[in-house]
C-alpha positions as CSV (number, residue, x, y, z in Angstrom):
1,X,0.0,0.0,0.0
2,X,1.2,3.6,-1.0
3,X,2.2,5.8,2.1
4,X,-0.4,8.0,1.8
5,X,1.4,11.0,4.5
6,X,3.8,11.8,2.3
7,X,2.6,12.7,-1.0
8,X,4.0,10.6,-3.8
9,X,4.1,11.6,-7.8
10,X,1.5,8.9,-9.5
11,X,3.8,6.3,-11.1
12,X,2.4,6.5,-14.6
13,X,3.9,10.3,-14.1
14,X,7.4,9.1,-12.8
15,X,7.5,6.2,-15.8
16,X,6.7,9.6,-18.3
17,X,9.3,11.3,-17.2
18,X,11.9,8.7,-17.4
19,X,10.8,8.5,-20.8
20,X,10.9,11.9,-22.3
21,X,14.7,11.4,-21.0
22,X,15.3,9.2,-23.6
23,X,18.1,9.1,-26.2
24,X,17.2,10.3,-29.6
25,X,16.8,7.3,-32.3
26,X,20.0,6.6,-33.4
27,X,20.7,7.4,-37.8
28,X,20.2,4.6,-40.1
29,X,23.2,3.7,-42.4
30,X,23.3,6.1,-45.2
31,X,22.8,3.2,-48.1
32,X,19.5,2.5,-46.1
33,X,18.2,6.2,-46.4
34,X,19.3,6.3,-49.9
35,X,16.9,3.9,-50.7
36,X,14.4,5.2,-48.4
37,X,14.0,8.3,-50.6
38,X,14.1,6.7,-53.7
39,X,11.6,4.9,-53.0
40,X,9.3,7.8,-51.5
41,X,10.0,10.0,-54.0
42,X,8.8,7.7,-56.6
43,X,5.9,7.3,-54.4
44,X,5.1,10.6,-54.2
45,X,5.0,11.4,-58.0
46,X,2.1,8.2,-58.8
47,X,0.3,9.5,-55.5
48,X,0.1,13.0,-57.5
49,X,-0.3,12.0,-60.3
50,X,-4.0,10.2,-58.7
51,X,-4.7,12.6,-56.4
52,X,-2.4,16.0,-56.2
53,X,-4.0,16.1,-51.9
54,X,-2.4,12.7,-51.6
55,X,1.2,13.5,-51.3
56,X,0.2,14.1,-47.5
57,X,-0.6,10.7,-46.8
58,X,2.6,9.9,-48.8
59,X,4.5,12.2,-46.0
60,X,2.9,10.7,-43.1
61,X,3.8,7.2,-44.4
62,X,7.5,8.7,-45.2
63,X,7.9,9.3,-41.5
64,X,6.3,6.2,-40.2
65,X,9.2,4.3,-42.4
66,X,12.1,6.2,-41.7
67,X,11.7,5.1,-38.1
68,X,11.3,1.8,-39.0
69,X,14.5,2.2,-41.3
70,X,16.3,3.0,-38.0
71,X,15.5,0.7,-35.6
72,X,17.3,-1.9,-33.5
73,X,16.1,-4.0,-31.3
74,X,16.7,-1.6,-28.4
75,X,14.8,1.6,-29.6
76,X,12.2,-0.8,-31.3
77,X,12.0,-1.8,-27.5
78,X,11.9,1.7,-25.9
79,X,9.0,3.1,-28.9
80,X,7.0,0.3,-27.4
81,X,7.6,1.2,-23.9
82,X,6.9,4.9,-24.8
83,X,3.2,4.1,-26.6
84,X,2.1,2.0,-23.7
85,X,3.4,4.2,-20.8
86,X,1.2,6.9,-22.5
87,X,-1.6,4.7,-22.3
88,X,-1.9,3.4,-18.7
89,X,-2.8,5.6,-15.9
90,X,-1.1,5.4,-12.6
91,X,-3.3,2.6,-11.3
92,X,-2.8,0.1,-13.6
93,X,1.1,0.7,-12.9
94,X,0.4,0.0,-9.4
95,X,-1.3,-3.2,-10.9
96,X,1.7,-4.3,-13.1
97,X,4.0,-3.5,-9.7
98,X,1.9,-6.1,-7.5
99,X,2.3,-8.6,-10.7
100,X,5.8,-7.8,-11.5
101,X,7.5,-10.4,-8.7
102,X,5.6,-13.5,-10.2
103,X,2.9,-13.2,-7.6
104,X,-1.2,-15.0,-8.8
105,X,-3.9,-13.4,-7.8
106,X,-7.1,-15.0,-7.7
107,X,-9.9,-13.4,-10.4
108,X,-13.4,-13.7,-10.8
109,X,-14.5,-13.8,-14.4
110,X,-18.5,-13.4,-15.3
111,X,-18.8,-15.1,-19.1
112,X,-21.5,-15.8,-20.9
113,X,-22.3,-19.4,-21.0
114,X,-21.4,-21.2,-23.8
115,X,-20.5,-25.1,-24.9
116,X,-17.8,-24.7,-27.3
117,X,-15.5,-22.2,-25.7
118,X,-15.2,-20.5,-22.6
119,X,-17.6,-17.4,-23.4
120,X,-17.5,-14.1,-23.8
121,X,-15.8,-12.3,-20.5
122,X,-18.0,-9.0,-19.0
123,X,-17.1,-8.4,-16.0
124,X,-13.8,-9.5,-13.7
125,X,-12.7,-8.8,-10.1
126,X,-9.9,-9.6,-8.3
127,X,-8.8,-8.6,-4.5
128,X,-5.4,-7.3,-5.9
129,X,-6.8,-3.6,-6.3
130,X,-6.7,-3.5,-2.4
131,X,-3.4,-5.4,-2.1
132,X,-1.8,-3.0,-4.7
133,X,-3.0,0.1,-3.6
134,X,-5.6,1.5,-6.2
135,X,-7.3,4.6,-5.7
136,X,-9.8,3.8,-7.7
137,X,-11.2,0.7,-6.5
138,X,-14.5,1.0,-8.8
139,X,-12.7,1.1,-11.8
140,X,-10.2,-2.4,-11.0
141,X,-12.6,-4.1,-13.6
142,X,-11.7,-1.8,-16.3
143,X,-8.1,-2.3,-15.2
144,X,-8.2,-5.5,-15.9
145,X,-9.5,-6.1,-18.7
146,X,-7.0,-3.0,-20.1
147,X,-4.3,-5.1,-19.1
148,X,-5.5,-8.7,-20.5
149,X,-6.6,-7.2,-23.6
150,X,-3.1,-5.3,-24.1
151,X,-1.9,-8.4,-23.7
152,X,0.3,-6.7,-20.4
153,X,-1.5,-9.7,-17.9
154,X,-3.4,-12.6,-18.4
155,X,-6.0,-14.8,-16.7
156,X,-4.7,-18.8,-15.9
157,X,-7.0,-21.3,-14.4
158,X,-8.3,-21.5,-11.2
159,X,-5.3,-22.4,-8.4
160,X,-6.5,-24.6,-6.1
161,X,-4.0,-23.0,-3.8
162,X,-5.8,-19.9,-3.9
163,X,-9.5,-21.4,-2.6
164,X,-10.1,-19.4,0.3
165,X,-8.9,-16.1,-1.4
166,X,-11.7,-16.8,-4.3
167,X,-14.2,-17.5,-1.6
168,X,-13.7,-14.1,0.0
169,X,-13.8,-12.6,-3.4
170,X,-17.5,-14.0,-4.1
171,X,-18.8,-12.5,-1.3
172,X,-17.3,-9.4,-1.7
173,X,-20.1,-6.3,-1.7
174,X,-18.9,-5.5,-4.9
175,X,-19.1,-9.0,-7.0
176,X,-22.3,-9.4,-5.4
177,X,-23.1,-6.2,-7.1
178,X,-21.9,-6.8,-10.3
179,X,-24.1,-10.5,-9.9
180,X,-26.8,-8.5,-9.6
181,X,-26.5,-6.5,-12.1
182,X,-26.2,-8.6,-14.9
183,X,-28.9,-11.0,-14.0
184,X,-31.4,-11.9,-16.6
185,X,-28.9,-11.9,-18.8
186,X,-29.3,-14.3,-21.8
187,X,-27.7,-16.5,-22.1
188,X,-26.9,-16.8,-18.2
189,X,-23.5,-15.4,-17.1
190,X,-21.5,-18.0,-15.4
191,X,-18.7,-16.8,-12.9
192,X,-15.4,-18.7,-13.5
193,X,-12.6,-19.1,-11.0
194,X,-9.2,-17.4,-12.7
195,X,-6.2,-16.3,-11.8
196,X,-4.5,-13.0,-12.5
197,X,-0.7,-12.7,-13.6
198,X,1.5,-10.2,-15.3
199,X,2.1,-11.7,-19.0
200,X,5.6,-12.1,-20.6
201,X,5.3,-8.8,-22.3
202,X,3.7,-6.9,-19.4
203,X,7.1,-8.7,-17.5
204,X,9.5,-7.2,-20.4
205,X,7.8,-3.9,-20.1
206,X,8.1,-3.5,-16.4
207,X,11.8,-4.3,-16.4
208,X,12.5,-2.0,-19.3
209,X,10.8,0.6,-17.3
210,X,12.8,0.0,-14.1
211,X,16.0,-0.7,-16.2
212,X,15.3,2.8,-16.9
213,X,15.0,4.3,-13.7
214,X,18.1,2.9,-13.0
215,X,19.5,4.6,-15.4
216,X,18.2,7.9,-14.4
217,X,19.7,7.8,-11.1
């Protein structure tokens, strides 16, 4: 839990401004940036030639591939780390942070029931917004499914070494809520035992992240 005395900059702020820190890509070879405009000038002219307002879009894609022209592994790595950092708020740092040593939390899933797969998810809960701090406990569901669907966490089966955590989860005020809410759904929701963890990616991004605080200090 954050020490709530002393006041502490949200971490999604502290991971930005490592980032704007960052090195400047590094120039492509000069036989690769040859080519490069070669290529984008003949482009250019057919784009004209169509449509004399297309030559923007012909720009647009010049810039996109002069990056790309430029690129190692490394500051393929940190342009990644740079789009998602701008995309997660502070809570769903402090999410990644309880992940980041391994830990499983257990997860709550309401799906809609199906036979041939294991349904549609539309709602999830998990006790881990209160062990990681959240401010905004209402919006841990959103979290979640933020993070599983940008592939930064995932959702395992059930851990049978987790039974009593899942049991105070389903009678939490706020599952019970969300039960409640979606009855009379059809087809009937079904509430599947899960378990959260931080995904590979999610792991690679939180150590490039605190690789770079390192860095910084």
């Amino acid at each position: 839990m954050p020490n709530r005395s002393e006041p502490q900059p949200p971490v999604g702020a502290r991971v930005l401004a490592i980032l704007r820190r960052l090195p400047p890509v590094r120039r492509a070879e000069a036989r690769f940036q040859h080519v490069e405009e070669e290529v984008l000038r003949g482009l250019r002219e057919r784009m004209d030639a169509l449509d004399p307002g297309a030559s923007r879009h012909a720009e647009s894609f010049q810039n996109r591939l002069a990056v790309s022209l430029e690129q190692d592994t490394g500051t393929l790595e940190l342009e990644i780390v740079q789009g998602l950092a701008g995309h997660l708020v502070s809570d769903e740092w402090r999410l990644l942070a309880a992940l980041s040593d391994g830990s499983g939390y257990p997860m709550l899933t309401l799906r809609r029931a199906r036979w041939r797969d294991s349904g549609e998810a539309l709602h999830r809960y998990s006790s881990i917004g209160r062990s990681a701090g959240v401010y905004a406990q209402e919006y841990v569901p959103l979290y979640l499914a933020r993070l599983i669907n940008n592939g930064l966490a995932a959702a395992l089966p059930e851990r049978a070494s987790l039974r009593m955590d899942y049991e105070l989860c389903e009678g939490d005020a706020t599952f019970r809520e969300a039960l409640r809410r979606w009855d009379g759904e059809r087809p009937p929701l079904r509430s599947c035992r899960e378990t959260l963890v931080i995904s590979p990616a999610g792991q690679r991004l939180w150590d490039a992240v605190m690789q770079l605080g390192e860095e910084e200090r």
